[in-house]
VOBA-1610 file (N, C-alpha, C; in pm, whole numbers, padded with zeros to 5 digits, always signed):
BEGIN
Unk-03496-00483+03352Unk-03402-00527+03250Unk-03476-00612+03148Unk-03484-00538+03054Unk-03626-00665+02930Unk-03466-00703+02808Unk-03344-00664+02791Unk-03296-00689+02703Unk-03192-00813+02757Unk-03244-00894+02856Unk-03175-01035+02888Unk-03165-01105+02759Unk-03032-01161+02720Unk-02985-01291+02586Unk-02893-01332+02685Unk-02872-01314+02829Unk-02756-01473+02846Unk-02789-01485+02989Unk-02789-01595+03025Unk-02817-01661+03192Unk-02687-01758+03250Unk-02624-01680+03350Unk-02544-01720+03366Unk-02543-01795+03514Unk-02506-01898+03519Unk-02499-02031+03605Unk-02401-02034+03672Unk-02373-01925+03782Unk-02267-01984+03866Unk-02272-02061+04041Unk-02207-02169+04029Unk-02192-02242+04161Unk-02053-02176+04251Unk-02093-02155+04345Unk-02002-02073+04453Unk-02051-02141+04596Unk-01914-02101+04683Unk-01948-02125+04777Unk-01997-02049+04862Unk-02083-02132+04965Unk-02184-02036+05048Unk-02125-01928+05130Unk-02035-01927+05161Unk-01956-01823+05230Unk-01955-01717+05144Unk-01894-01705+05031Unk-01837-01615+04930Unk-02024-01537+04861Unk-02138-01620+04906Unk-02275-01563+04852Unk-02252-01434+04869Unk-02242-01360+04977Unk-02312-01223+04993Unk-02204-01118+04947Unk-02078-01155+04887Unk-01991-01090+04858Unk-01990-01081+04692Unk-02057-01199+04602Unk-02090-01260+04517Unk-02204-01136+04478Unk-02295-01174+04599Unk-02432-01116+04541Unk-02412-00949+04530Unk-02326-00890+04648Unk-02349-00755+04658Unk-02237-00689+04542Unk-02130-00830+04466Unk-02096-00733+04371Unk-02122-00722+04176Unk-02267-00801+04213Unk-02319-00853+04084Unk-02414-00740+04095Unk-02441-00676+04215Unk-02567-00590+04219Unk-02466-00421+04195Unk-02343-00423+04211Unk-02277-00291+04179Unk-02265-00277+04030Unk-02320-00387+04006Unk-02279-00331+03834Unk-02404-00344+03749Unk-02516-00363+03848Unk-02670-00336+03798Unk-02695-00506+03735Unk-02655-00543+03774Unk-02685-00721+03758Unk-02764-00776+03906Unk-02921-00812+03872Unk-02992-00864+03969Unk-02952-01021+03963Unk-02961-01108+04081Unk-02930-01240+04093Unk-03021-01330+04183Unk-03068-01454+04166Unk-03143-01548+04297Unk-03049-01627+04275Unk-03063-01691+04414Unk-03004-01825+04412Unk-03059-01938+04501Unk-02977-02031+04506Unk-03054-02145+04563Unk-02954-02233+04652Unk-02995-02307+04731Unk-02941-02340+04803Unk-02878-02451+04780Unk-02742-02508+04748Unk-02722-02679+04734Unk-02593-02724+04808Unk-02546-02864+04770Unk-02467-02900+04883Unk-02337-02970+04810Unk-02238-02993+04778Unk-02148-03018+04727Unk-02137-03138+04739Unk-02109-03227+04609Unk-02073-03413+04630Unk-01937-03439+04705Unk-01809-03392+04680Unk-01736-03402+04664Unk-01672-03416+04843Unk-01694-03282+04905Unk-01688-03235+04995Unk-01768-03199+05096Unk-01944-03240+05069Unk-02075-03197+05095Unk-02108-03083+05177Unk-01998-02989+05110Unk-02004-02838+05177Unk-02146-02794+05139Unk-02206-02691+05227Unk-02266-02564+05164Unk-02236-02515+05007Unk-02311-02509+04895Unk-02263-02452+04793Unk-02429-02333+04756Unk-02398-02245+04731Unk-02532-02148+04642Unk-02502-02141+04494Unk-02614-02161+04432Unk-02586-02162+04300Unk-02658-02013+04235Unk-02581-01919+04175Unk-02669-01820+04184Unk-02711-01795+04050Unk-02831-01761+03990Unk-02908-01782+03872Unk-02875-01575+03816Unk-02836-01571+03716Unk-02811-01412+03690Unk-02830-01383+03540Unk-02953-01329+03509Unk-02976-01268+03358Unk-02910-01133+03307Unk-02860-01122+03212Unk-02806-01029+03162Unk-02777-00992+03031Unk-02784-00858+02998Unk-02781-00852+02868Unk-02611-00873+02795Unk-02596-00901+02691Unk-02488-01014+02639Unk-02333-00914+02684Unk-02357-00761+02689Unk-02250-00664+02693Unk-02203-00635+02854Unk-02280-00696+02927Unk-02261-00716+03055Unk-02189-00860+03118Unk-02131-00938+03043Unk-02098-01084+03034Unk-01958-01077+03195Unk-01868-01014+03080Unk-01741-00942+03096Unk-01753-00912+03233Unk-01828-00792+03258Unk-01821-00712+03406Unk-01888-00842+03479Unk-02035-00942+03494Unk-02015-01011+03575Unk-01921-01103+03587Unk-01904-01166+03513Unk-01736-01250+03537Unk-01640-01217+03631Unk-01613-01067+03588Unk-01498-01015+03644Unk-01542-01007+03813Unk-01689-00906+03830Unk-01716-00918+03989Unk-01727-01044+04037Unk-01745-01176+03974Unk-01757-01276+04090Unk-01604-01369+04055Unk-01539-01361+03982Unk-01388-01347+04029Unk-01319-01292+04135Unk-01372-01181+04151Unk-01324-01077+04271Unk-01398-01135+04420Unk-01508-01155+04355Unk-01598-01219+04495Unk-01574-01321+04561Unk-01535-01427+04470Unk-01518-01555+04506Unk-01405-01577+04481Unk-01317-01671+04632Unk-01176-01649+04626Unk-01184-01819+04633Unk-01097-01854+04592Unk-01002-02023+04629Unk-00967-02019+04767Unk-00942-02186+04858Unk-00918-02188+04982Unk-00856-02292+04988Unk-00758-02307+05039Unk-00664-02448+05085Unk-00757-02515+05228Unk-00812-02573+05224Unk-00863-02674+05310Unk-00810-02845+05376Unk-00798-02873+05460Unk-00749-02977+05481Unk-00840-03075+05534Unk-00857-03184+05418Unk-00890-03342+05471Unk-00860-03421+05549Unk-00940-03511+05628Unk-00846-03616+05688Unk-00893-03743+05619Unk-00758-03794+05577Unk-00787-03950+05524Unk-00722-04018+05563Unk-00714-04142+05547Unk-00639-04249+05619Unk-00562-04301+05566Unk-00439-04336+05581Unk-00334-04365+05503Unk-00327-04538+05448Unk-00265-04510+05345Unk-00325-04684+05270Unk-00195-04747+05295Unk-00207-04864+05355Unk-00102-04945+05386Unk-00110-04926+05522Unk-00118-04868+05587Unk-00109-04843+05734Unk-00200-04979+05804Unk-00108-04995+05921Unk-00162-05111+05971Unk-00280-05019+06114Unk-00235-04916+06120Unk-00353-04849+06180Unk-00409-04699+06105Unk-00538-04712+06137Unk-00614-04587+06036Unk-00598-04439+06089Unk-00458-04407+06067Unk-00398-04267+06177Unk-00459-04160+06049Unk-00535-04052+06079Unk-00565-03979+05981Unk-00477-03881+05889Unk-00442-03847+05822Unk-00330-03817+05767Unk-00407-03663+05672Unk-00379-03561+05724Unk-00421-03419+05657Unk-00413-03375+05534Unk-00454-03391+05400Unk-00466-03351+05268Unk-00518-03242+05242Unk-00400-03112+05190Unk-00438-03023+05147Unk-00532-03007+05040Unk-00668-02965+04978Unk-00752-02962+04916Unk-00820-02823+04897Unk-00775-02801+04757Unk-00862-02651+04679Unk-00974-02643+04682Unk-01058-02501+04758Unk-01184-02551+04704Unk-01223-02403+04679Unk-01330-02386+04654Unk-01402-02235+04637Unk-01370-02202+04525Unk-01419-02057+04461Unk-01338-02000+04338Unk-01511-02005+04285Unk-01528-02013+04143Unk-01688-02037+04119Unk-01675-02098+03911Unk-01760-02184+03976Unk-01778-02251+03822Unk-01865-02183+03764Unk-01891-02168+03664Unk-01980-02080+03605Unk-02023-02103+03440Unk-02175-02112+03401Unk-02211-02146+03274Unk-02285-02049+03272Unk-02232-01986+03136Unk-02333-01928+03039Unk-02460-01984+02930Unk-02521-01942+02977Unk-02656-02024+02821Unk-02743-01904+02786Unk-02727-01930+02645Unk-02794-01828+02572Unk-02907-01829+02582Unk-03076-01693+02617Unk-03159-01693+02624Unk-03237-01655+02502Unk-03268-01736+02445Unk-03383-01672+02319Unk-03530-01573+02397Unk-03570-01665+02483Unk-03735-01552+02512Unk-03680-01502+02685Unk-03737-01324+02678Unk-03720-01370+02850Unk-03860-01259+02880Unk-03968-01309+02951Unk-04090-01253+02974Unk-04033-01217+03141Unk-04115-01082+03151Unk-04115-01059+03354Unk-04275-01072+03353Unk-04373-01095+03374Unk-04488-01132+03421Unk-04535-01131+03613
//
C-alpha cells in the first residue's frame, strides 16, 4: 500500500483486538498494535496503529464499529456517608473504540 494520507489511532479493548484486527484485514487494511493499560479502569487496552489511503476512512470506521462493542461492567465502591465501607455495585460503560485520524504527508516502506 504506497498511497497511505491518513493514520488512524484507535484505542480498543483488548478483548475486542482480534475481532478488530481480523476485520480491518477484510477490507485490505493492514494494522500493529501495542499493548497499553487503561487509567480509568486499568483494564487491558490495545491501541491499534492503521495506515490507509484517505477513500478507505469510511470502511475502516465502519469494521471496527462492528468489531468493537460497548459493555456494562460493574464497580465496587463504597458508599459515602456510610458508617461502614459496604461495597455498593456501579454500573459502568466501557469498550466501544476511540479513534483519531491524522493526516500523513510522507509515508516510506523501507
Amino acid at each position: 500500500m504506497d498511497n497511505i494520507r491518513l493514520l488512524l489511532v484507535a484505542v480498543i479493548q483488548d478483548q475486542d483486538l482480534d475481532a478488530a484486527a481480523k476485520a480491518l484485514q477484510e477490507i485490505g487494511a493492514s494494522s500493529t498494535y501495542l499493548s497499553s493499560s487503561g487509567g480509568f479502569l486499568g483494564r487491558r487496552n490495545a491501541m491499534l496503529l492503521v495506515g490507509l489511503p484517505v477513500e478507505k476512512e469510511e470502511a475502516a470506521l465502519a469494521a471496527l464499529h462492528d468489531a468493537c462493542r460497548q459493555r456494562i461492567e460493574y464497580m465496587t465502591l463504597p458508599l459515602e456517608g456510610s458508617p461502614m465501607p459496604m461495597p455498593a455495585p456501579v454500573p459502568v460503560t466501557v469498550g466501544g473504540a476511540t479513534v483519531f485520524a491524522l493526516p500523513v504527508e510522507r509515508f516510506e516502506q523501507i
